[in-house]
C-alpha positions as CSV (number, residue, x, y, z in Angstrom):
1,X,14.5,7.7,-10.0
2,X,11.3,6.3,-9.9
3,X,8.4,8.4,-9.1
4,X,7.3,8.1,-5.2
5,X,4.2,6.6,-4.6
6,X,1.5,8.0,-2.0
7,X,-1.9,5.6,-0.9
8,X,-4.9,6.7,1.1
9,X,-5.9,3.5,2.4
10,X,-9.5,5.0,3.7
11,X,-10.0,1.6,5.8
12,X,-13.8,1.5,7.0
13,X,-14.4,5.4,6.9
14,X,-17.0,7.1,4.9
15,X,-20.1,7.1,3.4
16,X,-21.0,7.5,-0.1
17,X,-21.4,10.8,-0.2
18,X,-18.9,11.6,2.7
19,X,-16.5,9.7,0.1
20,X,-17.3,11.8,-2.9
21,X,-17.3,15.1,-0.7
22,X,-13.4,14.2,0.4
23,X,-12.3,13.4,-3.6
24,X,-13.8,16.3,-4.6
25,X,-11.8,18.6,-2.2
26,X,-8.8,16.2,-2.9
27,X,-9.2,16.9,-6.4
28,X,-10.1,20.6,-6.3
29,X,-6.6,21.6,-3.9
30,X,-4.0,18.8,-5.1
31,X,-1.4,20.1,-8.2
32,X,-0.5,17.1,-10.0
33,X,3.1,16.5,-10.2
34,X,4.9,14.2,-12.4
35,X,7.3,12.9,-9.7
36,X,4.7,11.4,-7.4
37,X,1.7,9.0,-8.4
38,X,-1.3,9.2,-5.9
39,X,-3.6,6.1,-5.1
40,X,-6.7,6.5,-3.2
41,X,-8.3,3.0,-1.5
42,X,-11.9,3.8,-0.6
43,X,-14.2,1.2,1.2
44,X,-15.5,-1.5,-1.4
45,X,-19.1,0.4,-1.6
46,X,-17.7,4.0,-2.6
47,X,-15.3,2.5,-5.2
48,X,-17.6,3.1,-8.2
49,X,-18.5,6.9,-7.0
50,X,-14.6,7.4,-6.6
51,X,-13.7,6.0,-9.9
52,X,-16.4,8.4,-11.5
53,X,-14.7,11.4,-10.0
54,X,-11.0,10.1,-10.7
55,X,-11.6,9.2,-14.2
56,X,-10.1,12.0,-15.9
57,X,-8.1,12.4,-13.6
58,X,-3.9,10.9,-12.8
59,X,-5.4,9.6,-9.4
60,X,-5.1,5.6,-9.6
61,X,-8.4,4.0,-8.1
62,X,-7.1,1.2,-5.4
63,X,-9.0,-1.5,-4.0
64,X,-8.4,-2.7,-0.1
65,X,-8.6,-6.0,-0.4
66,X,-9.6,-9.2,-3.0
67,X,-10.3,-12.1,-3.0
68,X,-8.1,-14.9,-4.8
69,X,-10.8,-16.6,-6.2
70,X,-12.7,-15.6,-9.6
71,X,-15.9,-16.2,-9.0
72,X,-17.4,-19.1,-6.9
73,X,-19.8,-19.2,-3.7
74,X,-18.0,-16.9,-1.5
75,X,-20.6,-15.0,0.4
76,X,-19.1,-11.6,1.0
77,X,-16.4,-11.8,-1.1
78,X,-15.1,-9.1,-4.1
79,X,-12.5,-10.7,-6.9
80,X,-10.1,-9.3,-9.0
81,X,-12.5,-9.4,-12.0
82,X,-14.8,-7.1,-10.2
83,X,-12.4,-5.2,-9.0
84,X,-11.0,-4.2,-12.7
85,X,-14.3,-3.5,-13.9
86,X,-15.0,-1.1,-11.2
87,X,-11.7,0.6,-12.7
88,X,-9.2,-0.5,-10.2
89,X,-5.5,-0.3,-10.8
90,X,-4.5,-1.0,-7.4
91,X,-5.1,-3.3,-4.7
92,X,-3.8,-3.6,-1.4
93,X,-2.8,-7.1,0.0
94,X,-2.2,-8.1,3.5
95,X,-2.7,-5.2,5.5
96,X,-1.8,-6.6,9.1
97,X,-5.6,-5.8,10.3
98,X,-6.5,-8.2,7.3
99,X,-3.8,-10.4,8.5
100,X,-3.9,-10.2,12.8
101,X,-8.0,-9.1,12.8
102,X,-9.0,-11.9,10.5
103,X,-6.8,-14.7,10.1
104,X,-5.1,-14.4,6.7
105,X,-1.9,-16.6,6.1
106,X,0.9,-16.0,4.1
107,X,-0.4,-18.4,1.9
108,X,-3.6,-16.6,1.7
109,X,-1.8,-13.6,0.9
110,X,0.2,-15.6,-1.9
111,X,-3.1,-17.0,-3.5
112,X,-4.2,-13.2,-3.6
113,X,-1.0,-11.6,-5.4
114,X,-1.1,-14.1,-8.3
115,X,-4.8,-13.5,-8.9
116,X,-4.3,-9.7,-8.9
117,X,-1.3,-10.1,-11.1
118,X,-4.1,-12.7,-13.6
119,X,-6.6,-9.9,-13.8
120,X,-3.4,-7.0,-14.1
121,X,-4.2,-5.6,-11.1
122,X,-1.2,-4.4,-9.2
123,X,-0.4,-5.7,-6.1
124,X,0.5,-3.3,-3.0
125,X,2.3,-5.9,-0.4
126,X,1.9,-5.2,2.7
127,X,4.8,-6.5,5.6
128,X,5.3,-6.1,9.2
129,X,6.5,-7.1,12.3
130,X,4.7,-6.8,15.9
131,X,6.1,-4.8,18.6
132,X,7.1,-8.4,20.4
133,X,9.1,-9.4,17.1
134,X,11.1,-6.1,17.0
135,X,11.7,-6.6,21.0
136,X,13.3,-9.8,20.5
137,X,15.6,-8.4,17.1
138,X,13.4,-10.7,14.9
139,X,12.0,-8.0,13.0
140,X,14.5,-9.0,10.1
141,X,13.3,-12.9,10.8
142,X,10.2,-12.0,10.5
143,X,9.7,-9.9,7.2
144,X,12.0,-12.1,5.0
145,X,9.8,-15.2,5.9
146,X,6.2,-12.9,5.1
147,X,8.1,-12.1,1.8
148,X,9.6,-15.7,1.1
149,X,5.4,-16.8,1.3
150,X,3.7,-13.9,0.0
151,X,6.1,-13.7,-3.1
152,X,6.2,-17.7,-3.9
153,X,6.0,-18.5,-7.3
154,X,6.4,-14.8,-9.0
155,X,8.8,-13.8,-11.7
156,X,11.5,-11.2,-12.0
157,X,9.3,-9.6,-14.2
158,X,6.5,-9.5,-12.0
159,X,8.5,-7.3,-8.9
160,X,8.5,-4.1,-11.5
161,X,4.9,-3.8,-10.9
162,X,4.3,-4.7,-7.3
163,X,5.1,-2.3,-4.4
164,X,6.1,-4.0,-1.2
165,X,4.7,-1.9,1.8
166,X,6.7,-1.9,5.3
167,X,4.1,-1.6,8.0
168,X,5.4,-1.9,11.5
169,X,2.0,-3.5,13.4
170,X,3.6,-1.0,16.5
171,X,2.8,1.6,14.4
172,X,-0.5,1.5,12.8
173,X,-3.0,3.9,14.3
174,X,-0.6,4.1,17.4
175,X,0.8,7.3,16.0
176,X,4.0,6.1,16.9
177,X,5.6,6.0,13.3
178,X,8.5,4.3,12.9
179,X,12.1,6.4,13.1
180,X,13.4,7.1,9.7
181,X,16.4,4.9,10.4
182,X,14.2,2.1,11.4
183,X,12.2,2.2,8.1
184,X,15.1,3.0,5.9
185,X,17.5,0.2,7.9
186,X,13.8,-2.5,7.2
187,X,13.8,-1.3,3.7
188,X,17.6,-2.0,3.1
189,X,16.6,-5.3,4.4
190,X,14.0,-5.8,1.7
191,X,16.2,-4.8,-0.8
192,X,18.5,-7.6,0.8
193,X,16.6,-10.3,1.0
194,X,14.4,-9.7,-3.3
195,X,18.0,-9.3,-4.4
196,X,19.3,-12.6,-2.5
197,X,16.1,-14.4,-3.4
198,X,15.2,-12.9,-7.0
199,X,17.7,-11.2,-8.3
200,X,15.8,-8.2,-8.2
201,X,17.9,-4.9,-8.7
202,X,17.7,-2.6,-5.7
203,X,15.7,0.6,-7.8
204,X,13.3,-2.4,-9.7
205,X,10.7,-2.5,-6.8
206,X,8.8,0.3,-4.9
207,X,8.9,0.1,-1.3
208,X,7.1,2.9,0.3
209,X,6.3,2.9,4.2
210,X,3.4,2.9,6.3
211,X,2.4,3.7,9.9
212,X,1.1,6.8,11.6
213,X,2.2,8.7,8.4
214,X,1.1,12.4,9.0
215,X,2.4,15.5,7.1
216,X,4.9,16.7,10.6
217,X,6.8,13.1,9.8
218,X,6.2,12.6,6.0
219,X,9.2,15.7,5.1
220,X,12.2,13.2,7.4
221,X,10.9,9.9,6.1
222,X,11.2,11.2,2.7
223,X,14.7,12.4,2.9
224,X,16.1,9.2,2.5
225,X,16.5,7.5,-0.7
226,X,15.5,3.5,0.6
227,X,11.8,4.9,1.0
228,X,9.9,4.9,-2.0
229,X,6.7,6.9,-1.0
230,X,3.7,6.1,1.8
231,X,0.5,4.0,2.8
232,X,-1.3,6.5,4.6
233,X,-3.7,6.1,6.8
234,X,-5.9,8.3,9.5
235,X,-4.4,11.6,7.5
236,X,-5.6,10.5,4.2
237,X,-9.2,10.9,5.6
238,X,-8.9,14.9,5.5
239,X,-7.7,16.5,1.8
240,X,-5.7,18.8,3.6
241,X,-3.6,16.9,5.0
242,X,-3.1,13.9,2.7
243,X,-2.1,16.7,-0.3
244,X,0.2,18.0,1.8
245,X,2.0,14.1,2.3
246,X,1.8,14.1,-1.5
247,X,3.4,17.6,-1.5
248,X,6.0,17.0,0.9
249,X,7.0,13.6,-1.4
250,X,7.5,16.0,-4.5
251,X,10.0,18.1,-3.3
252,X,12.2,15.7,-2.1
């Protein structure tokens, strides 16, 4: 079985030195263990302080976003290049707020993957349907077409090392998390759909789940086998808590 993978996607919280007071207690409570990899996804300016504290360290250094260019005049912009030199290994790709807040296509998203995967940065897919989609039973509708886009153009190869992320919109910062038969029944779906598409064998991609993830609900959603780990959110922002998510992933 593969190792279950948990990410503290910070969002915009923290300072500096608010970021390298929360790694340090991260680092100085949380027991490695060998069945779980932890990611943490700091705001763009704290990434070189975090990757200073994480260096000798098993904690993978993940970016929030990137752009799909290089290099070029794009005022405001981070690329791939710059992320891997910052000492990256993750970045996280179409969060819904990057998609509903400011306008990024599935083709946008697409554009983005492939330059991750040119600089070996490893791509953490996020996919999701709004509370009106899962309403009107389109919630399968909608995911397979976000992955038919975002996916475009990659190779079997390729879906070893990218995790695919099922975000419910409904359920971001709502704190209404998903039941775990409504992530496990999406994640079967996924499954579904790379194997119908890619041929991709149901244990070659990592598909971990993310919305109001906090350590009362992270002990359920890991008892079942189709979830591969969490993108967490508010609860990665206090050490307590997001060790005890990581925790709760290792002994199940």
């Amino acid at each position: 079985m593969r190792s279950r993978f948990i990410v503290g996607n910070w969002k915009m919280h923290k300072t500096i030195s608010q970021a390298e007071s929360l790694v340090t207690d991260i680092l100085r409570i949380y027991q490695p263990q060998a069945s779980v990899e932890l990611a943490i996804a700091p705001p763009f300016v704290s990434l070189p302080a975090v990757a200073r504290l994480l260096a000798s360290t098993s904690i993978k250094l993940a970016a929030q976003n990137t752009c799909a260019s290089d290099e070029g005049a794009f005022t405001g912009e981070i690329s791939p290049p710059m992320l891997r030199d910052v000492g990256c290994h993750y970045v996280i790709i179409g969060h819904s707020e990057r998609r509903h807040i400011f306008g990024e296509t599935d083709q946008d998203i697409n554009k983005k993957v492939h330059a991750a995967f040119r600089h070996n940065l490893l791509p953490i897919l996020c996919v999701g349907e709004r509370l009106e989609e899962r309403q009107s039973n389109n919630t399968q509708a909608v995911i397979q077409q976000q992955l038919q886009t975002c996916l475009e153009g990659l190779e079997s190869k390729d879906f070893a090392r990218i995790t695919i992320a099922y975000e419910p919109v409904w359920a971001i910062g709502t704190g209404q998390a998903a039941t775990v038969d409504q992530a496990a029944e999406v994640h079967g779906h996924i499954r579904s759909f790379l194997a119908m598409q890619w041929g991709i064998k149901p244990d070659q991609t990592r598909i971990i789940y993310g919305g109001s993830v906090t350590q009362d609900n992270a002990k359920s959603l890991f008892q079942s086998s189709q979830i591969n780990g969490a993108l967490v959110g508010k609860a990665c922002l206090n050490s307590e808590s997001f060790v005890k998510i990581a925790e709760l992933a290792s002994s199940n």
